[in-house]
C-alpha positions in Angstrom: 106.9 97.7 70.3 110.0 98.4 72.5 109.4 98.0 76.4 105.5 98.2 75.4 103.6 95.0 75.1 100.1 95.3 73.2 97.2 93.7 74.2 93.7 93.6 72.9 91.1 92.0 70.8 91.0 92.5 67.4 88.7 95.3 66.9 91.0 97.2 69.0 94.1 95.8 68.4 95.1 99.0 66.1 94.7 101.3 68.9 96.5 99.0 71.0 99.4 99.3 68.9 98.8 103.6 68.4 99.0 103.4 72.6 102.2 101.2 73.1 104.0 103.8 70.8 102.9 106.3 72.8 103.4 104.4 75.9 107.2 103.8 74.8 108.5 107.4 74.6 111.0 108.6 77.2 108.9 111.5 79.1 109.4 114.0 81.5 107.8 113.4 84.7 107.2 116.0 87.8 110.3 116.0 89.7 111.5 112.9 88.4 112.7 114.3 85.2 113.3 112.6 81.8 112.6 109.0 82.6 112.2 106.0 79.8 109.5 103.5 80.8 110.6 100.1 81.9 108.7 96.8 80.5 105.5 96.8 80.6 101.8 95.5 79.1 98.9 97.2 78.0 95.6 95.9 77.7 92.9 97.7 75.6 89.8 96.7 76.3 86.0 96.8 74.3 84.3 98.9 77.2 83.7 99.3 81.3 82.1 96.4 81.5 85.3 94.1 80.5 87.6 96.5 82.3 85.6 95.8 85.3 86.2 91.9 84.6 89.3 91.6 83.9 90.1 93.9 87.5 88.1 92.0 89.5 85.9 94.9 90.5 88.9 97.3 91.3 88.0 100.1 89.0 85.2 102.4 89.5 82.0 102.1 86.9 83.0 105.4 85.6 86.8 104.5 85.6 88.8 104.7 81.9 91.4 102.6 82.7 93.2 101.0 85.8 97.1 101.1 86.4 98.7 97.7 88.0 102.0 99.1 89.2 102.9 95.8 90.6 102.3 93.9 87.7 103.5 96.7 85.3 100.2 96.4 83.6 98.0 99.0 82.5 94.0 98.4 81.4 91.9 100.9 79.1 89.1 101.4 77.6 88.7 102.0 73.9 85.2 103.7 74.0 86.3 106.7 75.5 87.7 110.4 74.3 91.2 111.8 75.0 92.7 108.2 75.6 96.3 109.9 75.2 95.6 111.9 78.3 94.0 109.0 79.8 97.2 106.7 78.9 99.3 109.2 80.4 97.9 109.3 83.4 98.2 106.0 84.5 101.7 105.8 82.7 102.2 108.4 85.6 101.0 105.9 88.1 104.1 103.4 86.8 106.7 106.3 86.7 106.0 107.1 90.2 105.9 103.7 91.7 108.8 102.8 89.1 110.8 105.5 91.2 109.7 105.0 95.1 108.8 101.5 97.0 106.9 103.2 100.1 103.8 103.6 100.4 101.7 106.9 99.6 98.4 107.8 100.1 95.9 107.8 97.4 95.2 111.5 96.9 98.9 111.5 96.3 99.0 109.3 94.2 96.2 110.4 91.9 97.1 113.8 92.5 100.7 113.3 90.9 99.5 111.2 87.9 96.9 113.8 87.4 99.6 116.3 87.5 102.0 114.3 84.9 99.1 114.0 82.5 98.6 117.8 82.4 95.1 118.0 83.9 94.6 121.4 84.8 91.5 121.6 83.5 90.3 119.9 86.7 91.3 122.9 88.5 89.4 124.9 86.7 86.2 123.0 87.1 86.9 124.0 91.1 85.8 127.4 90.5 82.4 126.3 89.8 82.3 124.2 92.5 79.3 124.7 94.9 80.7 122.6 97.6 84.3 124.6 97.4 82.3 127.7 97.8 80.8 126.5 101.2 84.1 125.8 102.7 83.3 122.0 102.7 87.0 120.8 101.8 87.6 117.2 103.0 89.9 116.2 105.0 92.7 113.7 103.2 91.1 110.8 104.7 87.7 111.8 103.2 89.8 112.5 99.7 90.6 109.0 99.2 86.7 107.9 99.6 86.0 110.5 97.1 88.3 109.3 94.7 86.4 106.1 94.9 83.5 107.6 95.1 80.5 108.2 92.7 81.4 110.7 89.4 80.1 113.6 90.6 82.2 113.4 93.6 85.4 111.9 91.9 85.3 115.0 89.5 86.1 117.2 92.8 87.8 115.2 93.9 91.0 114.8 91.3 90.8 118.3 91.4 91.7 118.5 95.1 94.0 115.9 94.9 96.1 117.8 92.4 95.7 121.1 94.8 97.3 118.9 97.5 100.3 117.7 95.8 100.9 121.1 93.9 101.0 122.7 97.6 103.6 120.0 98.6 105.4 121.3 95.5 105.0 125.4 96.8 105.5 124.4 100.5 109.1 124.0 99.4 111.9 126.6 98.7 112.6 124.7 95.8 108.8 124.8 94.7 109.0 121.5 93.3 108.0 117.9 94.1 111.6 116.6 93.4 113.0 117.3 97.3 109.6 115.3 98.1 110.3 112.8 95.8 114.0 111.7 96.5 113.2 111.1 100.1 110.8 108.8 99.2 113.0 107.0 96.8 115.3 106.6 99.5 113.0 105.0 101.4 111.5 107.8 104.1 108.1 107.2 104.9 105.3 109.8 103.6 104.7 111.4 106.7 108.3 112.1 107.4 108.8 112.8 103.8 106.3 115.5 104.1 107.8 117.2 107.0 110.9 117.2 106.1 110.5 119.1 102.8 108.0 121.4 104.1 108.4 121.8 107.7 104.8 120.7 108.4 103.6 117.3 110.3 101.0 116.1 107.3 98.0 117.0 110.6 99.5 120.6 110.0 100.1 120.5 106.0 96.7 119.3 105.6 95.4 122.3 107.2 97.1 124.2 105.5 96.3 123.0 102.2 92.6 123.6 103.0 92.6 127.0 104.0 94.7 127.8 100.8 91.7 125.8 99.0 89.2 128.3 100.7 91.5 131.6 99.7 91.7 130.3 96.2 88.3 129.0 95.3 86.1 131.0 97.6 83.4 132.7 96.8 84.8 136.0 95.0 86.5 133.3 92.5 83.3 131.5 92.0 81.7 134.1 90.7 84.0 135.5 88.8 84.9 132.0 87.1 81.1 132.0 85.9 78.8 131.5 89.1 77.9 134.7 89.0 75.4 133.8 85.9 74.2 131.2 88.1 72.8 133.7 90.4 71.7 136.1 88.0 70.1 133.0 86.3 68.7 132.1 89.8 67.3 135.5 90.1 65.6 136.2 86.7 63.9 132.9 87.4 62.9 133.8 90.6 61.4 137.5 89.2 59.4 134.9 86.4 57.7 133.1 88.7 56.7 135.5 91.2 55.6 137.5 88.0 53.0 134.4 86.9 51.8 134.5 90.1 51.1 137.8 90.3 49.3 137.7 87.2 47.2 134.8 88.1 46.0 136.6 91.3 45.4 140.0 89.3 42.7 137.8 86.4 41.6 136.2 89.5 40.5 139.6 90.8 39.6 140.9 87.7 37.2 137.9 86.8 35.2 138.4 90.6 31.6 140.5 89.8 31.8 139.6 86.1 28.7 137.8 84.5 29.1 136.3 80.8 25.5 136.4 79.5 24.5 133.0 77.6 24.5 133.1 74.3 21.4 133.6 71.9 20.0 130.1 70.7 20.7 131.2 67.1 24.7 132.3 67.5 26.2 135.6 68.0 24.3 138.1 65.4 26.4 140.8 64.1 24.3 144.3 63.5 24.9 145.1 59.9 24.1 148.7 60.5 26.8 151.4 60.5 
């Protein structure tokens, strides 16, 4: 399998062997550029429940798969959709820690591999964000919890963390992560990283990031992105209810002075007459 090694159990050694040819191709990474893997092993794996065994614990219960960049190992899941995009985002994981030897905050990290694996559609899934909408963006610290947080939160999460490192990427005249990236690889700590390719302390860029966040998925957006049918689906309910109501206290009223006369001990008798 080239640089690839395959490992899984017999039911899933077949897509074991699919993934290492996948996980072999030279690929183009954000501002890294065209970069052929070095050695490393793949592990598919039956379901979460062995993924979380063979990790110790270290991936989330919702988590598809785990990268090991120190190891050069990478664990998935086989009882999940999309496992190419999956595969490539933790193959993005490896590319970037292949590259640079500091250290980088989580959302960075998982913003980038989200970002090589082509997620966008996580940004679009910020549109109809309710917590976006109220202005509640964390701050990077609360990011990271997030990302190891419960799914529903996680979901946002990703999304902001690819927000974040795509603003690193505009903050710069080059509007690309590769200034960002070469700093790092040189050995230049995050922070100083960060300010040197976008004039901004990370205090300040963080800031910054959010009130972009705000601008870009505020309210107008929600609504146009499909919230809107929220609230008119909000509304009509509303109208139905106080519609029920209003009908049950109109019989109520209607059924006050009325007597219903027992019936006759042989049955209702029709009159035959015209």
């Amino acid at each position: 399998m080239g640089r690839v090694t395959a490992v899984a159990w017999p039911g899933q050694l077949p897509l074991a062997i699919e993934l290492a040819r996948e996980a072999d191709r030279i690929t183009e990474w954000p501002g890294l550029g065209r970069r052929a893997p070095e050695p490393l092993r793949l592990i598919v794996v039956r379901d979460g429940r062995v993924l979380d065994s063979l990790t110790s614990g270290g991936a989330p219960e919702w988590g598809a798969a785990v990268a090991l960049p120190a190891t050069r190992t990478i664990v998935i899941r086989a009882d999940l959709e999309d496992l190419t995009r999956t595969l490539r985002h933790e193959l993005a994981h490896l590319a970037l820690h292949q590259e640079i030897a500091v250290r980088v905050p989580l959302w960075f990290d998982e913003g980038y591999a989200a970002w090589g694996a082509g997620e966008w559609d996580r940004l679009g899934g910020l549109e109809l964000n309710l917590a976006v909408v109220r202005g509640a963006i964390p701050s990077f610290a609360e990011l990271n919890g997030a990302l190891r947080g419960s799914a529903s939160a996680a979901d946002a999460a990703y999304a902001l963390a690819v927000s974040a490192v795509t603003e690193l990427a505009r903050r710069n005249p080059t509007e690309s992560l590769e200034p960002l990236l070469q700093r790092l690889e040189s050995g230049t700590d995050f922070e100083a990283a960060v300010l040197a390719t976008t004039g901004l302390t990370l205090d300040r860029f963080e800031e910054s990031w959010q009130q972009s966040v705000r601008r870009r998925y505020g309210l107008g957006t929600w609504l146009i992105a499909g919230g809107g049918w929220l609230v008119v689906a909000a509304v009509v309910l509303g109208l139905l209810r106080f519609r029920r109501r209003a009908d049950r206290a109109r019989r109520a009223a209607l059924d006050e002075g009325w007597e219903v006369e027992p019936e006759a001990k042989g049955g209702t008798e029709l009159d035959p007459t015209p």
